[in-house]
C-alpha positions in Angstrom: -89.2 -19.1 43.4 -87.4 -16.3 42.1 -89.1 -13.2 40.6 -87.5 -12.9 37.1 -87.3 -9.1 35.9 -87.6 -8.2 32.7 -85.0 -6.9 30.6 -84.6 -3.4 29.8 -82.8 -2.0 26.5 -81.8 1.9 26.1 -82.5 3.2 22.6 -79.2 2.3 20.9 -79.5 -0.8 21.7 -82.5 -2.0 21.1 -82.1 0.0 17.7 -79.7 -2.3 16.8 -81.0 -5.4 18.0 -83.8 -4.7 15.7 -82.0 -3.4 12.7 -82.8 0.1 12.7 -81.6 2.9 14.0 -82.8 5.6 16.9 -84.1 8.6 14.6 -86.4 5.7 13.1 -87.2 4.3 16.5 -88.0 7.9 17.4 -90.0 8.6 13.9 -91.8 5.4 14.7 -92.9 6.8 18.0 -94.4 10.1 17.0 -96.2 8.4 14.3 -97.6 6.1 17.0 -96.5 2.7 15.8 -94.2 1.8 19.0 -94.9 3.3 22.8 -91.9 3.0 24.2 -91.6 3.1 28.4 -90.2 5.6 30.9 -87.9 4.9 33.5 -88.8 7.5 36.6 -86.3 9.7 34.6 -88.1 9.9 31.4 -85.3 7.8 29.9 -86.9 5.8 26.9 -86.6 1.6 27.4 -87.5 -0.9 25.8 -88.7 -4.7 26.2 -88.4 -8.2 24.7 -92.2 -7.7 23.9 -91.4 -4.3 21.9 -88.7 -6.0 20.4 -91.1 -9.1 18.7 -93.6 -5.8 17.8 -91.2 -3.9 16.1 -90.3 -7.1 14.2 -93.8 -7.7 13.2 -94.3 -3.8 11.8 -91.3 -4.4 9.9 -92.7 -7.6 8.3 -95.4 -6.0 7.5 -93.6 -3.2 5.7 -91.3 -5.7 3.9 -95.1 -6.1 2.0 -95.1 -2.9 1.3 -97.4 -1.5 3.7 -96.7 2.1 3.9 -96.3 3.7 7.0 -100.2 5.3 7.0 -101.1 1.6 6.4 -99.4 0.8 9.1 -100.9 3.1 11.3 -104.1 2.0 10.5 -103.4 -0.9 11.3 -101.9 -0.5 14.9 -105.2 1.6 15.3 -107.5 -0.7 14.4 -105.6 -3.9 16.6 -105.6 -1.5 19.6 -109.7 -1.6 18.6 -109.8 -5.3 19.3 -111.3 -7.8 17.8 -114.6 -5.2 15.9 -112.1 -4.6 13.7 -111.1 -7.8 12.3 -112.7 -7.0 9.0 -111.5 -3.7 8.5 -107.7 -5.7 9.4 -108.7 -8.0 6.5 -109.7 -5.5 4.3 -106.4 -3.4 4.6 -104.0 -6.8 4.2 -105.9 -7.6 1.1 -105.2 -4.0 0.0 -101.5 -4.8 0.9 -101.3 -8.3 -0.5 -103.3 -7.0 -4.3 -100.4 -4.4 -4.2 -97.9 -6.8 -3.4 -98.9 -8.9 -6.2 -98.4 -6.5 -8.9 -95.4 -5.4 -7.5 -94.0 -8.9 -7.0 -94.7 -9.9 -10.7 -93.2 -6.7 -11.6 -90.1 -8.4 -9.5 -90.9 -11.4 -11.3 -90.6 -9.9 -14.7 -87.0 -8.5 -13.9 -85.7 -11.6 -12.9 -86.6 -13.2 -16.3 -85.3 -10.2 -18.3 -82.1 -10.2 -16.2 -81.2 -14.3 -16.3 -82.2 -14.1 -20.2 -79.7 -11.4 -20.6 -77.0 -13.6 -18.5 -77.7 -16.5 -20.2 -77.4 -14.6 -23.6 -74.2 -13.0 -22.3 -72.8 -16.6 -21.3 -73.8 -18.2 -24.2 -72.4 -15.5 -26.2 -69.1 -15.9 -24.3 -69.2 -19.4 -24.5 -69.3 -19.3 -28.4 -73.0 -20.6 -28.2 -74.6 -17.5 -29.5 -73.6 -16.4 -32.4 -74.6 -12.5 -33.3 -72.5 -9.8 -34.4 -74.8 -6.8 -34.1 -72.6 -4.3 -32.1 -74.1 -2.5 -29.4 -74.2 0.9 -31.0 -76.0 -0.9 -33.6 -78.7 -2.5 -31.0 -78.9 1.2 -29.7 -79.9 2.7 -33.2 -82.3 -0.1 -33.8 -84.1 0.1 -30.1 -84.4 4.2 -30.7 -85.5 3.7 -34.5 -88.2 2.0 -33.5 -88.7 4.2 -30.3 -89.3 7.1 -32.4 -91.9 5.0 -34.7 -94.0 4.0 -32.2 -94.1 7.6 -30.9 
């Protein structure tokens, strides 16, 4: 049966099989998120196995997570399986801040397809309003300076 050897990626490459690019590779490594191996040289390599890693840190940080959460969390999964909780704890962290920030998302979208669909309709000769702009402008800081 033949032995089948794993295969190894330089820097650039892997960079850009992952989507990023060597001075955050690097970064990643000095803030002790990836350990990438040595070749007898010293020569930096990478794995398949790094590759699926660096994929899950950057899932997690399409949450959100910050890169000190993130470290916390690689330290506490190279603590095993004692630190479940604390893992929990953190995500929840992540996941509360995720949901203000996604409803903040959320809240954009509306304002933005209310404003196309005003904009279409007003095209379309479905809206009728003739307030100018300027005027809109005099209005919003009117009432700006009210409230103030």
């Amino acid at each position: 049966m033949p032995v089948e050897i794993e295969k190894r990626y330089r820097i650039g490459d892997f960079a850009e099989m992952v989507g990023l690019n060597s001075p955050t590779l690097r970064y990643y490594e000095k803030e002790g998120l990836i350990k990438p191996h040595r070749t007898e040289n010293g020569v930096r390599y990478y794995t398949e196995q790094d590759a699926k890693w660096v994929r899950f840190l950057l899932h997690l940080k399409s949450t959100g997570m910050t890169i000190e959460q993130l470290k916390r969390y690689v330290k506490l999964r190279a603590e095993g399986d004692s630190t479940i909780n604390q893992r929990i704890e953190l995500l929840e962290e992540v996941r509360r801040n995720f949901e203000v920030e996604f409803q903040q998302l959320e809240d954009s979208w509306t304002v933005l397809n209310d404003k196309l669909d005003w904009y279409k309709g007003k095209e379309s000769g479905n809206v009728e309003d003739n307030e100018q702009f300027s005027d809109y402008l005099k209005n919003m800081n009117h009432g700006y300076l009210e409230e103030r």
